[in-house]
Each structure stands twice: as structure tokens, then as C-alpha cells.
N, C-alpha and C positions, 0 to 999 in steps of 0.2 A: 324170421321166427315162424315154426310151426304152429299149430293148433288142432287140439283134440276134438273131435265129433262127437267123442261117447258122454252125449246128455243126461243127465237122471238118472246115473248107474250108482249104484252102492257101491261108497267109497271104505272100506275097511279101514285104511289108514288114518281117513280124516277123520272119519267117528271115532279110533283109537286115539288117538291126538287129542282127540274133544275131552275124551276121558280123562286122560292123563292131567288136561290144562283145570278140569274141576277140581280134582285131587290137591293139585297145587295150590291153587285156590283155597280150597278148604284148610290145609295145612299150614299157608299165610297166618290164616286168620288161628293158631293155635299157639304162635307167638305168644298172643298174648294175655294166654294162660299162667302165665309165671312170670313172677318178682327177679328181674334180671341184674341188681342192682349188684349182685354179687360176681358179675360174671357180663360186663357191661360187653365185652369185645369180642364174643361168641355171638350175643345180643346182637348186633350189629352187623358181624357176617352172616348170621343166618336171615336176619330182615333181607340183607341185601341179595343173598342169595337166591331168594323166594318172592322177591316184590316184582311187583309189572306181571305178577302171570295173566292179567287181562290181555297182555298183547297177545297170546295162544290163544286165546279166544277169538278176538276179533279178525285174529287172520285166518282163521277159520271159517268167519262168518263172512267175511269178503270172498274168501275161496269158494265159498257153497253159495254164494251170494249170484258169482259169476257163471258155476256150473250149474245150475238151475234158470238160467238167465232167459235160454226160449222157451222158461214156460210163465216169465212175470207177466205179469199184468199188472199194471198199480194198482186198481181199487180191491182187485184178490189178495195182492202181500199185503196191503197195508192192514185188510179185515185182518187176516190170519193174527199179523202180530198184535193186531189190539188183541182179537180173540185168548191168544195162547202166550204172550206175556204181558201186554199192559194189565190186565183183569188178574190174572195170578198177582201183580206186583200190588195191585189193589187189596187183593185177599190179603195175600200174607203181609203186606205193609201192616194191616190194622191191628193186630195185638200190640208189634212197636211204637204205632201212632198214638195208642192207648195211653200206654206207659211212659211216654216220653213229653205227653203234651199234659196230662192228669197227673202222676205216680211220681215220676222223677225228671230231671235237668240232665241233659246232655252236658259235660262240660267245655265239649269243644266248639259250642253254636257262637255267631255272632255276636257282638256288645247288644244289651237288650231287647236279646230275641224274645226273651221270656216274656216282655212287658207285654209283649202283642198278644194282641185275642187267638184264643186256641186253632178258632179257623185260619188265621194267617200264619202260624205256625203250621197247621197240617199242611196249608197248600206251600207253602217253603220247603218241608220235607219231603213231598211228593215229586215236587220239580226239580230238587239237588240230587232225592238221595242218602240224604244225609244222617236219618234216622237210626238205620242199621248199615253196619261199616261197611259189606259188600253192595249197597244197595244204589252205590251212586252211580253203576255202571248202567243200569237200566235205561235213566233217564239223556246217557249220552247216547246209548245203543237206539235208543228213540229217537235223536236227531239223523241218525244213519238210514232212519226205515225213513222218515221224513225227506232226505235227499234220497232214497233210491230210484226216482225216476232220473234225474239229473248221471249218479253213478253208472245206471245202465244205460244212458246215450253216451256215456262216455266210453264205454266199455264198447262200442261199434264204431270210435272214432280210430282210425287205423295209426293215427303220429299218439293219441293219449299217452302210451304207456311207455313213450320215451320221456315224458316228464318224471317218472318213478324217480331217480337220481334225484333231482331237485325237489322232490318231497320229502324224501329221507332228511333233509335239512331242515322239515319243520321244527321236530321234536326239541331242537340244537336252541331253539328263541320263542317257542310255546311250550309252555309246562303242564305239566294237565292239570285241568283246572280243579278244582277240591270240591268248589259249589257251583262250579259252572260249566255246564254240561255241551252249550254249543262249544266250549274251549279246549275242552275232553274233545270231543269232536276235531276240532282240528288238528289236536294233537294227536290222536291216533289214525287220522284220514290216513297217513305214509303206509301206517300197518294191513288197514282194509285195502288199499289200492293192490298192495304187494301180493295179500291172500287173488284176489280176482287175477294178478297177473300170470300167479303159478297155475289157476285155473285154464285161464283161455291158453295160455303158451307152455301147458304141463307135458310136454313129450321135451321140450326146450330146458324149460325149466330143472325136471327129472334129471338133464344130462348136465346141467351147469351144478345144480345139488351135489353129483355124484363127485363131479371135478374140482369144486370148491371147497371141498368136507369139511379137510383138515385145516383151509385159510379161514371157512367160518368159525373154525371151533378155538383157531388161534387168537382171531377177532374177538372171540364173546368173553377168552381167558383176559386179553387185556385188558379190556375195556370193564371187566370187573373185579379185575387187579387196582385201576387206575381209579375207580368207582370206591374200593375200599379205603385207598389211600387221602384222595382229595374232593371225593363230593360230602355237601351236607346235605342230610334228610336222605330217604329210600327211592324219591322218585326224580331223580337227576338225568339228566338227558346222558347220562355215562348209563345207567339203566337203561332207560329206553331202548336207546342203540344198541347195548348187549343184548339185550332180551329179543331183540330183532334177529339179530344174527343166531344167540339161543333157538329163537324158533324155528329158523331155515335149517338148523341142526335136526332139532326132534323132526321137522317134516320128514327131512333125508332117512332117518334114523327108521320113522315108523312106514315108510314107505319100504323100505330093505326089510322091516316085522313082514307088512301085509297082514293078512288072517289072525297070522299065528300071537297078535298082538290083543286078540279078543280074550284070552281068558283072562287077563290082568287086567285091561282096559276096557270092557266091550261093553260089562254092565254099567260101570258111569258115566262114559259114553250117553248111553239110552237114557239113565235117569240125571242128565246132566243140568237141564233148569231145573228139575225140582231141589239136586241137591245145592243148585245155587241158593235157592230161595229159604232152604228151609236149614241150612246147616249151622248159620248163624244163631237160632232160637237154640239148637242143642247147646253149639259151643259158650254160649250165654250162659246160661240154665248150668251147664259144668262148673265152668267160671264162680258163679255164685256159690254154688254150691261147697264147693273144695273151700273159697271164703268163710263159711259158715263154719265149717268143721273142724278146719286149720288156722279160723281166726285169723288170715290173711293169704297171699297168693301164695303157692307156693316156689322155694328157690329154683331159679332156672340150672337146667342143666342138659345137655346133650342128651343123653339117656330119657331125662322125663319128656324134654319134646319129642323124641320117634313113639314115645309108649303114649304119649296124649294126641300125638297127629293117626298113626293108627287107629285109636278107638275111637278119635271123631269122624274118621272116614270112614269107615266099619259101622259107628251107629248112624253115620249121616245117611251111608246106604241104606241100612234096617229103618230108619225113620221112616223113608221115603218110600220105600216097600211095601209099608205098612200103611200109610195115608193112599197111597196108591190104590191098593186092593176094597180099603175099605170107600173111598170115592167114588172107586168104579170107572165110568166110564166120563163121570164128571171132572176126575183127576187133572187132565190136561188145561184145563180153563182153571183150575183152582188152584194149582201147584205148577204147571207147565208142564207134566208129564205125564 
């Protein structure tokens, strides 16, 4: 295997990538904006077509994880990430903390979560996630900054990364955990490993991507053929896996963009934690609202998800644009960006 030297360069592809994997994200979550009761089997290919986009993420963060690698130091990443996202997740945690521990009941919590005093309910929410629907990835992604010294000796062991193979079998007998975030952790350990691989061995990598295109793309079609047909629920190890191979796709894919990948991608990219953090309060906010007016959600349909996934991405960006400039320079610690 080869390995690249070019440390700390500006990666256009992977912050294009970065973009694209928020958008998806954000567009997950516009599902469910609509009464699907009508149209159950669209419902259902679309969940399944759009679910796991956290795996783009994390392989991301494992890729930049590794290509930044001679400049860690542990007690500088670990500030950084309290800094720039535990504190934002604090920020913007607490309007939901509000409303969900004071105003209203979650209905998907635990058998007598309620009963409990509101501070054991907030520190259950803080350490799941659980709160707000995107929010559970934080508190796994914080086991990941928690093992990054562990990750990065491993990352200098020369046999590591022929374990990859037998990582990929996690996903297959760990499910990602819903409330439990070291279990998320294990379960996407395959995806972080893989991002760090394409990093350190990316001239290798690059060339098996380019060789492999059409067998990944053959892979991600069955396995969400087979996904349609015989799994239950959205995050089934037929997901996982797809979404794995999906991802070595878009890598290949935005790696062939380069540059030319920035006008579509570049700004969400940039405002990519904020629009993590704060897209859910819109799509919320929308949600209720359209309820108010139309006295219920309105009927699903192909058409109104592309017109309500566009305008939540569109306002998610204006959101975040807008809390940006008026933060200032405080933005980064309050919003992530």
C-alpha cells in the first residue's frame, strides 16, 4: 500500500462530500413532514433510500480524522471538540430541553421516563440524544473524540488496517444503538476505520475507487433491492452495508467533481454543524405549523417531498446565515459555525 504526505491540504472533495452528506441529512428528516398513510410504499422506499446518511458523515470524520493526524495532540482535539461542538450541542440543546422536559412528552421515551425528576430527564437527554431526532449522533460522535488517542496509535500500527475486512462484519450483529451511544460507536467503528483508511492509503485507495465503481454501485443496488424487500425498520444491517458501499460511490464520484463540486456543495459544506444543529428547530416549527393550518399533516407525495426538502434546505441555509452574522465571531462555539 502507498500513502500520501500531503498533510493539511484543502480537500475540495471531502468538504464537497461534507455538503452533500448534510443536505441528506436534512432531507431525512423532511420525511416526516407528511401523513404517509396514503401512500405507505413510497413512504418506505424513500425512508429507506435516505436513512444512514450519518454514515457520509462519519467517514468523513475518520478521513479528516487521519489526515490531520500529525498535527493531534490529545488535550488540543479534545478542547477543540468540547469547544466547537459539545457547547453548541449544549446551546442549542436547551430550547428542546425546555419543551420536552416542562411543555410536552416525547412519545417515543422509555416506560416512566416522565416520572423522573426533570434533572434526570435532562441528563438522559444529554447523554442519548434523544431529544431532538438528529441529536443522537452527537453523543456517539463523542465517544469517537473520547477514543481518539487509542484510534490514532492505531493508525501508526503497520498490520491495523488489514483488520478493515473483519470490521465490516460489525454492523451484521450490532445495531446502532437508538439510546446508546457507546453501541452507535461500535457500530459505526467499520465506517470511521474505512474513512482513516482512504486517508492514509488515498493514492491506493483513489485507484481501487476508480476500479471498483461499477461493482460498488452494483453492491449498494442490491443490497437496497434486498433491504426493500426483507428488512424490518430503516436501519438494518442491509442499510448499513449499502450505505457503505453508497459512500465509496459519492467519494469516487466527488473526487472525479474535485473544485468543480463547490457551487452546489461548498456552502453546506462550510455551514455544515450549524446546519446540523439548527435545521431540526425549522423543520419542527414547519411541521407544526402546516398542522395548525391544515388541521393535520399534510398527504404524502413525491412532489411535496422534493418542494418541502428544498425549502428546508434553502431555509436551513438562510437560518444559519443569518444566526451566523448576527453571532459574529461568537457563532462557532454557539452554533458550530
Amino acid at each position: 500500500m502507498s500513502t500520501s504526505g500531503q498533510v493539511g491540504r484543502y480537500l475540495s472533495h471531502v468538504h464537497n462530500f461534507r455538503g452533500f452528506a448534510i443536505i441528506l441529512i436534512i432531507i431525512t428528516h423532511c420525511i416526516s413532514v407528511f401523513d404517509w398513510s396514503n401512500a405507505p410504499v413510497l413512504a418506505l422506499f424513500l425512508k429507506r433510500l435516505v436513512a444512514n446518511g450519518t454514515i457520509f458523515f462519519l467517514f468523513i470524520a475518520g478521513y479528516l480524522f487521519q489526515h490531520l493526524s500529525a498535527r493531534y495532540r490529545v488535550g488540543d482535539y479534545l478542547w477543540r471538540k468540547f469547544k466547537y461542538v459539545v457547547v453548541p450541542y449544549v446551546v442549542v440543546s436547551t430550547p428542546g430541553l425546555l419543551l420536552f422536559t416542562l411543555f410536552m412528552e416525547r412519545p417515543d421515551m422509555p416506560s416512566g421516563f416522565y416520572d423522573k425528576a426533570v434533572s434526570e430527564q435532562v441528563v438522559f437527554f444529554m447523554l442519548t440524544g434523544s431529544h431532538l431526532a438528529p441529536f443522537w449522533f452527537i453523543p456517539t460522535v463523542i465517544v469517537f473524540y473520547v477514543a481518539s488517542p487509542l484510534l490514532h496509535w492505531l493508525d501508526r500500527q503497520p498490520l491495523f488496517y488489514y483488520s478493515l475486512p473483519m470490521l465490516m462484519v460489525i454492523p451484521l450483529y450490532v445495531s446502532r444503538g437508538y439510546l446508546n451511544p457507546v453501541q452507535s460507536f461500535v457500530h459505526f467503528v467499520p465506517v470511521w476505520v474505512l474513512g482513516m483508511a482512504c486517508s492514509r492509503y488515498r493514492e491506493t485507495a483513489g485507484r481501487w475507487l476508480e476500479a471498483s465503481f461499477w461493482f460498488l454501485v452494483s453492491l449498494a443496488a442490491a443490497l437496497l433491492a434486498l433491504e426493500m424487500l426483507l428488512a424490518k425498520g430503516t436501519h438494518s444491517w442491509y442499510s448499513s452495508i449499502s450505505k457503505i458501499a453508497v459512500t465509496l460511490v459519492l467519494f469516487a464520484l466527488f473526487m472525479r467533481l474535485g473544485p468543480r463540486g463547490d457551487r452546489l456543495f461548498g456552502l453546506a459544506g462550510t455551514l455544515s454543524f450549524g446546519l446540523f444543529f439548527l435545521h431540526s428547530y425549522l423543520i419542527s416549527a414547519g411541521k407544526i405549523a402546516l398542522e395548525r393550518v391544515l388541521g393535520g399533516l399534510p398527504a404524502g407525495s413525491l412532489l411535496g417531498f422534493i418542494v418541502v426538502s428544498a425549502l428546508a434546505v434553502t431555509g436551513s441555509i438562510g437560518l444559519v446565515s443569518v444566526v451566523r452574522r448576527v453571532l459574529g465571531r461568537h457563532s462557532r462555539v454557539l452554533i458550530g459555525v
